[in-house]
C-alpha positions as CSV (number, residue, x, y, z in Angstrom):
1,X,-2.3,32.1,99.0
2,X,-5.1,33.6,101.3
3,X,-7.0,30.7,103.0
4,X,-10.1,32.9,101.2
5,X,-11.5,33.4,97.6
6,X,-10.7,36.6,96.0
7,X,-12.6,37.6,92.7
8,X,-10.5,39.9,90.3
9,X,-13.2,41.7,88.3
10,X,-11.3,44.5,87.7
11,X,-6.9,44.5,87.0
12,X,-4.9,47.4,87.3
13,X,-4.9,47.3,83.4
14,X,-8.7,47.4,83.4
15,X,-9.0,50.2,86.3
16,X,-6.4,52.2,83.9
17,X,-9.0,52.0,81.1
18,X,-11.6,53.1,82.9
19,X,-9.8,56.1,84.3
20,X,-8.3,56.8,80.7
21,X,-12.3,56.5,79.5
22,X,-13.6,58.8,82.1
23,X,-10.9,61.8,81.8
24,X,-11.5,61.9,78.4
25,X,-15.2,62.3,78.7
26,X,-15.0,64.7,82.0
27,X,-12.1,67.0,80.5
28,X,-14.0,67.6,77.4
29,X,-16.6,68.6,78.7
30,X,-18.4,72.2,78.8
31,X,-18.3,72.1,82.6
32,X,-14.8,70.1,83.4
33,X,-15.2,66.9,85.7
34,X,-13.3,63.8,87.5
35,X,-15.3,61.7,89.1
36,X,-14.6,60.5,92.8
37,X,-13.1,57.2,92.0
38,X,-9.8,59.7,91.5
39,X,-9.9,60.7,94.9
40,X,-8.9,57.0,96.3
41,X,-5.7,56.3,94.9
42,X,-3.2,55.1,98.2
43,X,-2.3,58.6,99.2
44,X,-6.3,59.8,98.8
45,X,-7.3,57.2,100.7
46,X,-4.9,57.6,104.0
47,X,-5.8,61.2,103.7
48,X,-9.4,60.4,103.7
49,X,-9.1,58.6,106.2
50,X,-7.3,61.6,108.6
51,X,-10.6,63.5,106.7
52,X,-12.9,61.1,108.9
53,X,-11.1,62.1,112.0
54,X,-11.6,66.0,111.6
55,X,-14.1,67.9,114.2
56,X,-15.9,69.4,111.1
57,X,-16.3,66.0,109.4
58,X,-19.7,64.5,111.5
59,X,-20.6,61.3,108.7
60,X,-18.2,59.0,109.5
61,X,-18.9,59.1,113.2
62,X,-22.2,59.5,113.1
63,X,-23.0,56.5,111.0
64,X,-20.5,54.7,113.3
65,X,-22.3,55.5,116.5
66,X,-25.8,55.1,114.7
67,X,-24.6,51.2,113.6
68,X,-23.2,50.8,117.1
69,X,-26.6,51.3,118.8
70,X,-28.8,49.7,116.1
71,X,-26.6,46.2,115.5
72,X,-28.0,43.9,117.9
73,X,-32.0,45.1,117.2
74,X,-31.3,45.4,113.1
75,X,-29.1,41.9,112.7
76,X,-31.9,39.9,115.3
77,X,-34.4,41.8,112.8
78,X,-32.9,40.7,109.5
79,X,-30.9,37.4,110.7
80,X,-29.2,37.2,107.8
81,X,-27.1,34.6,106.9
82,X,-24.4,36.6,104.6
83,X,-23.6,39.9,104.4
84,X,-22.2,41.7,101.0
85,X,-20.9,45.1,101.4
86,X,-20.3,47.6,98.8
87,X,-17.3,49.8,98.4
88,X,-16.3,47.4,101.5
89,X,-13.0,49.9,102.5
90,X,-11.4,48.4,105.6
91,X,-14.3,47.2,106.8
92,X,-14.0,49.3,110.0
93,X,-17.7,50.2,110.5
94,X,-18.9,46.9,108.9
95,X,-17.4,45.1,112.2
96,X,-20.5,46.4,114.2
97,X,-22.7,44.2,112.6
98,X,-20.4,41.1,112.0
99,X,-19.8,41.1,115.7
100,X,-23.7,41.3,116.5
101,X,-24.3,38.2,113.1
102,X,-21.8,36.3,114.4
103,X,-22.7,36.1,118.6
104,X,-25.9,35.4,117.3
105,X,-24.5,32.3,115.7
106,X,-26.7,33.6,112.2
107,X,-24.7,35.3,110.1
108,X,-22.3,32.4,108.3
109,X,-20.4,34.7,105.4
110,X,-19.0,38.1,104.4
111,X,-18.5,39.7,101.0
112,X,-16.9,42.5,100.3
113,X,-16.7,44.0,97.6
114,X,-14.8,47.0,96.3
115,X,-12.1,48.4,93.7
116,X,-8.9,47.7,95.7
117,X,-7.6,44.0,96.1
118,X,-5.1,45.6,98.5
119,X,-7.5,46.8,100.9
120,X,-10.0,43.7,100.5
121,X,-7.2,41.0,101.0
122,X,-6.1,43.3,104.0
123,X,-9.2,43.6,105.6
124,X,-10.2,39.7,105.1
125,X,-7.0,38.7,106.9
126,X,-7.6,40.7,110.3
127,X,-11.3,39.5,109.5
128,X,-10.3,36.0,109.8
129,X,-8.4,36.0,112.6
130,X,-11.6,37.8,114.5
131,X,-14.3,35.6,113.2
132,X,-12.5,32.2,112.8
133,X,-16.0,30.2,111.7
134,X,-17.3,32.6,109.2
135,X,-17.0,32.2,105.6
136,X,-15.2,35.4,103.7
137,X,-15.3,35.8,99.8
138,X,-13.7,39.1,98.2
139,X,-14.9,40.5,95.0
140,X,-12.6,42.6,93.3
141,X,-14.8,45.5,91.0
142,X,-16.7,48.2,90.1
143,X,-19.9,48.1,91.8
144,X,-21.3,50.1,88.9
145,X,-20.7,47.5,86.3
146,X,-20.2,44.4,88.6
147,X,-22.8,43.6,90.3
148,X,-23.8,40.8,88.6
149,X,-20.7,38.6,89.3
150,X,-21.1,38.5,92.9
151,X,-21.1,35.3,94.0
152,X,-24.7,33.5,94.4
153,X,-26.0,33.9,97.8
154,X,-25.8,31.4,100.4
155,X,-29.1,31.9,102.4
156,X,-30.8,35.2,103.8
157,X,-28.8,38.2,102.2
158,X,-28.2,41.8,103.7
159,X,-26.4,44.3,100.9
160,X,-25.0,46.9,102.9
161,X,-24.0,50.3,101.2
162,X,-22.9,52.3,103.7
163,X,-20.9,55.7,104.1
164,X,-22.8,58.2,102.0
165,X,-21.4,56.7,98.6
166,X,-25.1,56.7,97.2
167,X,-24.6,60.7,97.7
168,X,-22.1,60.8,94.8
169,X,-24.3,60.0,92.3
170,X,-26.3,61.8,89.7
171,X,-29.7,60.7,90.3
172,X,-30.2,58.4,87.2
173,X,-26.5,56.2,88.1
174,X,-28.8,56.5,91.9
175,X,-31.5,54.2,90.1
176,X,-29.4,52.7,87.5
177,X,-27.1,50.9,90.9
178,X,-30.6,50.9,93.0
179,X,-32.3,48.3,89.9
180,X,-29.0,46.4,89.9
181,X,-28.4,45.9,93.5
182,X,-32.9,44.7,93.4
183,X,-31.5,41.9,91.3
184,X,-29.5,40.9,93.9
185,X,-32.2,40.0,96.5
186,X,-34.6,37.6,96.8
187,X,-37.6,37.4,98.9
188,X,-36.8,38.5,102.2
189,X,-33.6,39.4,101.7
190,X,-32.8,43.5,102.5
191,X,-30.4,46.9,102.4
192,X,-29.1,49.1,104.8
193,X,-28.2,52.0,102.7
194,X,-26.4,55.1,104.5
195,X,-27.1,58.4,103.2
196,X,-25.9,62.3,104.8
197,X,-29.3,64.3,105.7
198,X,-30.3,68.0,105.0
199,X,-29.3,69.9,107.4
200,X,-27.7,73.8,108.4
201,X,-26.0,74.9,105.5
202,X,-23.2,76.0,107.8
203,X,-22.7,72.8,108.8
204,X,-22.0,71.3,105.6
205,X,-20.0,73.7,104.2
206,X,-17.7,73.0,107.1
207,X,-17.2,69.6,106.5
208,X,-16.0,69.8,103.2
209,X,-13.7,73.2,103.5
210,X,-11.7,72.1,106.7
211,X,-9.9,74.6,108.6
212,X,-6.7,72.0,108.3
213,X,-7.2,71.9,104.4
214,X,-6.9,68.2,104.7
215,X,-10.2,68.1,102.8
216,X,-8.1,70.6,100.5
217,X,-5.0,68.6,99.7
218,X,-7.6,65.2,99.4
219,X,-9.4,67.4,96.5
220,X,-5.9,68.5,95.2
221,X,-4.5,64.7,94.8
222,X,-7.0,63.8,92.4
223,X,-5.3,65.8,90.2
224,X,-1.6,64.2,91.1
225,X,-3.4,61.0,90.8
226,X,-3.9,61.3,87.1
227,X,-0.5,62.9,86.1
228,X,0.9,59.7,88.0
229,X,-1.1,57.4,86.4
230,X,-1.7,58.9,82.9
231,X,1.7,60.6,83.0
232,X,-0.2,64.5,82.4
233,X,1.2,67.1,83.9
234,X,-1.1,69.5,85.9
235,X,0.3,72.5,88.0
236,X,-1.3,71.2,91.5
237,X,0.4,74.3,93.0
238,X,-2.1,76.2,90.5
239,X,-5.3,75.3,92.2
240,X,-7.7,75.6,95.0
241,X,-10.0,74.0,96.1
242,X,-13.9,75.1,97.6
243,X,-16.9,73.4,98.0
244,X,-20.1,74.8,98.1
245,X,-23.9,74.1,98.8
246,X,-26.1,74.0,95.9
247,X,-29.7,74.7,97.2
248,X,-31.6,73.9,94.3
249,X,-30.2,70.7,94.2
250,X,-29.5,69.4,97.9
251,X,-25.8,68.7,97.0
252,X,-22.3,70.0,98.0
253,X,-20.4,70.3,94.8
254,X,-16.3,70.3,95.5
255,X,-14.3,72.4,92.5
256,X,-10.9,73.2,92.3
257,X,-10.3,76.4,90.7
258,X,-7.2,77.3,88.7
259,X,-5.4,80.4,89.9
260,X,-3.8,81.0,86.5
261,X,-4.3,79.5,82.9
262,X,-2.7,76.4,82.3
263,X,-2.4,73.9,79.1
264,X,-2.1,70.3,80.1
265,X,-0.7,67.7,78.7
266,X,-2.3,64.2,79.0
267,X,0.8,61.9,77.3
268,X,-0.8,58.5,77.5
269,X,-4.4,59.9,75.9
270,X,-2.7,62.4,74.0
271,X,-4.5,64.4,74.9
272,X,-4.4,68.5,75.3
273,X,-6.6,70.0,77.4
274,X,-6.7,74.4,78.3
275,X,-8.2,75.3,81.5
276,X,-8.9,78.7,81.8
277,X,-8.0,81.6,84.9
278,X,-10.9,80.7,87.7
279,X,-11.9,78.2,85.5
280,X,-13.1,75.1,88.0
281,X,-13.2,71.0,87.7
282,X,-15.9,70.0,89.2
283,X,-14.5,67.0,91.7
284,X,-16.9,65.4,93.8
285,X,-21.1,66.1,94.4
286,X,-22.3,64.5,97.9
287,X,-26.0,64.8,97.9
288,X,-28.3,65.0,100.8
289,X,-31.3,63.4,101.6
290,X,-34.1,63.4,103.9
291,X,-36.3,60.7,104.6
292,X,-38.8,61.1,102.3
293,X,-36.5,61.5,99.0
294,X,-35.0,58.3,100.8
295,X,-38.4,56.3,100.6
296,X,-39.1,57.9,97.1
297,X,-35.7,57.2,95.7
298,X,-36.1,53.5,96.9
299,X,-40.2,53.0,95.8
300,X,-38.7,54.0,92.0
301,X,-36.0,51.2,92.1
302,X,-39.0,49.2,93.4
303,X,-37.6,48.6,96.4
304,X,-39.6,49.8,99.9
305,X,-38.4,51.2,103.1
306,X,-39.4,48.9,105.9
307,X,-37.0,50.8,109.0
308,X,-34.8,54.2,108.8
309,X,-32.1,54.8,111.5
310,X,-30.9,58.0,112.9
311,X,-28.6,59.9,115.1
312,X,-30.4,62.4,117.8
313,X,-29.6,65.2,116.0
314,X,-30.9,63.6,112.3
315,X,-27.6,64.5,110.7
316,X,-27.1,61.1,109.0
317,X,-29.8,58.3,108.1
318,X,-29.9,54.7,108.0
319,X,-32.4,53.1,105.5
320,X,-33.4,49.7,105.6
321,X,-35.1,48.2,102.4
322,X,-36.6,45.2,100.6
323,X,-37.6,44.5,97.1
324,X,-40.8,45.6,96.2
């Protein structure tokens, strides 16, 4: 038993019912879709993870190195007492500002919450053995639906939603999240949201179509992850993926297109679905920002920007909020 609490939101019966729910909906639609919760099964998250290492693939470190030179300034700024992270991961980055919370002798708790008990019980036992006197309290769920059963606070709160995630959704799930995670400060209380800026389309493009096609086979194991989990059987051999950047709308969008028509079987929805020659399934959106849309996505979750962070060359921001 883990000398921590661990809140179980969400089972592995519950997180098959809401895969089963969404393949449905995305596969019937005019324009095929997964969402990006496919992309993170074990195997998508380790190759993520080699994704975040690539030369082509700037967000991960350039948040990193942005948190690294703001965390003493932003956690003597906002001296909060606990910290609750969002789609918490490892908690790799997070540790930038736990270090500078907990020299200052301020910051007494962490909670992180995200979909994999796996990952959070992991990351709270290396946690524990680095911060010995702070408080940790996993929260096993979707952050889209539960919000609301995160533990009370204990003090001054920081919500941290870092790593882009914001970018993957469609601007009214961006409010819909925004309103929910308002009802989770009080007064004083703030969030450092992270969010991948406009910039050279050239540069984009080549994050998210690697020369080592790790990006490729990430995009490509969504698809294994559903025949392994709803027992369907896509031809992964039979797609490709590219992503591309969508002017109009500040987004890359990543597809895989089919190289040949296929007719797949979905056994546990049974469920039949035809995909056409060059036919695509729309993957994964990451949209951009700059720091305006930042301050305007914020003021209509009532919610105001009070700091934003960036890197010299403005590739990635760092936006720092309180309620309204």
């Amino acid at each position: 038993m883990p000398g921590f609490p661990i809140d179980v939101h969400m089972s592995e019966h519950g997180l098959l019912d809401s895969i089963a729910d969404d393949v449905r909906r995305g596969l019937n639609a005019p324009q095929k879709f997964l969402l990006p919760k496919f992309l993170y099964d074990e195997e998508g998250s380790l190759l993520f993870e080699q994704i975040t290492e690539l030369p082509e693939y700037y967000p991960t470190r350039t948040e990193l190195s942005i948190l690294t030179d703001i965390a003493d300034e932003l956690m003597g700024r906002v001296a909060p007492q606990e910290i609750v992270e969002l789609g918490s991961g490892s908690s790799t980055k997070t540790r930038m500002l736990l270090d500078a919370g907990y020299k200052a002798k301020t910051l007494t708790r962490y909670v992180p919450f995200d979909v994999s008990q796996t990952i959070v019980e992991s990351a709270c036992v290396e946690l524990q053995k680095r911060y010995p006197n702070m408080a940790l309290h996993g929260v096993i769920g979707d952050f889209e639906r539960h919000l609301g059963l995160v533990p009370p606070a204990q003090g001054k709160r920081l919500v941290l939603f870092i790593g882009s995630t914001i970018g993957n959704l469609e601007p009214k799930e961006r409010q819909a999240l925004l309103r929910e995670i308002k009802k989770m400060l009080a007064p004083g209380d703030c969030l450092l949201l992270g969010m991948d800026l406009i910039k050279d389309v050239a540069v984009l493009e080549a994050a998210y179509n690697d020369a080592a096609g790790i990006t490729a086979a990430f995009d490509l194991n969504g698809l294994k992850a559903i025949n392994n989990a709803l027992h369907a059987d896509f031809n992964v051999a039979e797609f490709h993926h590219r992503a591309h950047y969508n002017h109009e709308l500040n987004r890359i969008e990543m597809h895989l297109y089919a190289n040949s028509a296929q007719t797949v079987h979905i056994a546990d929805l049974d469920m039949k679905v035809e995909i056409a020659k060059d036919e695509s399934i729309w993957m994964e959106s990451s949209h951009k920002f700059t720091q305006e849309t930042a301050s305007a996505m914020l003021r209509e979750a009532d919610m105001t920007l009070e700091a934003w962070y960036t890197d010299p060359l403005r590739y990635f921001g760092l936006a720092l909020a309180t309620a309204s």
